[in-house]
N, C-alpha and C positions, 0 to 999 in steps of 0.2 A: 533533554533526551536527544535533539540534531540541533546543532548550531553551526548555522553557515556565517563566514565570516570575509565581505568583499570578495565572494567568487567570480569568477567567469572562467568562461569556457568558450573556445575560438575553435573552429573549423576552417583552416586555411583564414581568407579573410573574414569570414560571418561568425557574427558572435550569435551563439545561442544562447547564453546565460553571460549577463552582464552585471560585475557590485551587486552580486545577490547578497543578502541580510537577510538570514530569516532563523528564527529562534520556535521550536517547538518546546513548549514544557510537559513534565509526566502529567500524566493525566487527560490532556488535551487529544480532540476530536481535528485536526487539524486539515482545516481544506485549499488546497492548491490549486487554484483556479485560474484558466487561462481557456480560449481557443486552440485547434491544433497550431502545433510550430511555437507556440508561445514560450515555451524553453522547459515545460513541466517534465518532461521522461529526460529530459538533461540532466535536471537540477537530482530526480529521483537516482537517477542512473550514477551521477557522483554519491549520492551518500551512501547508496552501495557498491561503492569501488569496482563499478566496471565501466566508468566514463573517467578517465583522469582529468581532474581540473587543469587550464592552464595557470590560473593564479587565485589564491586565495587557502582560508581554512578550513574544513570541513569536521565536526567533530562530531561523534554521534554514540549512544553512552559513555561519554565519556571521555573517548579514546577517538582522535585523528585515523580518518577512515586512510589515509593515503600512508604514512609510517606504521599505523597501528591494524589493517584491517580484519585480521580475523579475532581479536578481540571487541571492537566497535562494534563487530556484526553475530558477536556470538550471545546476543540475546535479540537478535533480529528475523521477523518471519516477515518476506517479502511476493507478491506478485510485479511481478516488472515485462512489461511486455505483454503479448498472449501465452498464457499457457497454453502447453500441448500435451495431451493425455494419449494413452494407445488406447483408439476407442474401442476394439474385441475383446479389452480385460476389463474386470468389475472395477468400480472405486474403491475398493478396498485393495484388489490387486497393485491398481496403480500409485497407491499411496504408500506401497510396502517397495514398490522398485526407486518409486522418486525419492524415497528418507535414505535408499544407499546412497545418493551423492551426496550428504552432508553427513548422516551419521544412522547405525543401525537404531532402528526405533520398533519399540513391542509392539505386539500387538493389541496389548490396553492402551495403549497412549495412542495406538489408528486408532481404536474403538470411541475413544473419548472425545478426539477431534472431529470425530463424522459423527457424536451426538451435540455436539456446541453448534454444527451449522446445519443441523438440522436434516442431515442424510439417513439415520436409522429407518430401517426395511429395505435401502434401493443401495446398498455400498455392496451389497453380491451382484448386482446389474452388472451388466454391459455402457462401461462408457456413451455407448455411440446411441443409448436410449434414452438417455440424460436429455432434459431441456437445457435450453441455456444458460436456465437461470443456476439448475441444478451444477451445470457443470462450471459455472461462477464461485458456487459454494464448494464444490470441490477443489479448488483454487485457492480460495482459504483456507481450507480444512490443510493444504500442503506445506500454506504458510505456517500455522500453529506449530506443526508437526515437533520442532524445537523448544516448544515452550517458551516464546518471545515477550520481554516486557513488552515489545515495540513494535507495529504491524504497519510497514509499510505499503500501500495500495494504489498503482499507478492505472487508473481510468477502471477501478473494478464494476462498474455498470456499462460497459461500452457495448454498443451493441447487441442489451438484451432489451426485450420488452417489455412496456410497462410492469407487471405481474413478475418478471427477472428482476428488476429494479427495485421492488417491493421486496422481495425475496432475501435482496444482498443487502438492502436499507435495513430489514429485519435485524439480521444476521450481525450485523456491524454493531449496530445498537446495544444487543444482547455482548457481544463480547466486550466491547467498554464499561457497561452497568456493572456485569456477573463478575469478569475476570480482572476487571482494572486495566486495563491495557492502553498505552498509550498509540494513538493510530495519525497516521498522517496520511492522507488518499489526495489523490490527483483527478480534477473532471473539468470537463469543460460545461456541465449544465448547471447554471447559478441554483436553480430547486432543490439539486440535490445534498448541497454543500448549506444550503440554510435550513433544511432541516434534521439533518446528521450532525452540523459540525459546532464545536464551541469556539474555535476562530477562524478567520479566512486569511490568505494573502490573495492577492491578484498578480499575476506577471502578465507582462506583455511587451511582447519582441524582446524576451529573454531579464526584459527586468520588472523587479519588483513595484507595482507602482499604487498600491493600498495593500493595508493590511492592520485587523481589528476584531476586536470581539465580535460575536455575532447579535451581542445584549446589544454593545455600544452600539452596531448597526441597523437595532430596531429601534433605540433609543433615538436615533435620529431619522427614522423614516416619522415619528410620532407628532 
């Protein structure tokens, strides 16, 4: 599903992603781990072709995100960055203005993705009443919107609190079990990638420098 092949990616002289190697397969819960700065929203931000690599491959269903990307990305549902909602319209309003930028979307397919993450009774709300955790799940519920094999998730528990964290650990769970989807998320908290994820890689200062099952990696804590 994403296969990087000897990436990097240079700012002037700093390299923030250096011979990155990393292969996601379908199916796979895949955690990106690092500290901030350690090259993860780089590496995320190349596979969604809005970071040009300086060198290397990038391929992701399929199809070279850099020659190919609106094919690459059109089974792709991504959080990248903070989302921003208009917090005086409901979640349902705002999920009917955000699917105009990529494509008009019914109103069963809102209703379907605010029951997958769990917003049913609160998507007539008012944004701005949303916990945090809530407005995480709303987040997702923008990525689905497409119907993606592939859900990309750069730092989706950032900044919530325990019970948020819970929330979106939930959430995540449920859509790999139910829907099959193949997910790749970005954190810098080692807890939360060992109990979500079926492999890890590690980067640091922009390279790869572990990366393994998460079996093989209880297999050798034993």
């Amino acid at each position: 599903m994403i296969e990087l092949e000897q990436v990097t990616k240079l700012f002037g002289a700093r390299s923030a992603v250096l011979e990155l190697n990393l292969r996601v397969e379908r199916g796979d819960i895949f955690g990106l781990l690092g500290h901030n700065g350690a090259g993860k929203s780089t590496a995320i931000g190349m596979m969604l072709g809005q970071v040009w690599p300086t060198s290397g491959t990038i391929r992701v269903c399929g199809h070279e995100v850099v020659r190919e990307r609106r094919l690459a990305l059109a089974k792709v549902g991504a959080i990248f960055e903070t989302p921003v909602f208009y917090d005086y319209l409901s979640g349902f309003r705002n999920l009917q203005i955000l699917s105009q930028y990529s494509a008009p979307t019914s109103a069963l397919r809102i209703r379907e993705v605010i029951a997958w993450v769990g917003l049913e009774g609160r998507e007539r709300s008012r944004v701005k009443t949303y916990s945090h955790g809530m407005r995480a799940r709303l987040a997702i519920a923008q990525a689905l919107l497409p119907n993606p094999e592939l859900l990309i998730l750069d730092e989706p528990s950032d900044g919530l609190d325990p019970e948020g964290i819970h929330e979106v650990r939930q959430t995540i769970r449920r859509l790999h079990r139910e829907l099959g989807l193949t997910i790749l998320l970005s954190s810098h908290l080692l807890n939360e990638v060992e109990q979500l994820c079926t492999r890890i890689g590690i980067l640091q200062q922009g390279r790869k420098v572990f990366e393994s099952s998460l079996e093989d990696v209880r297999q050798l804590g034993r």
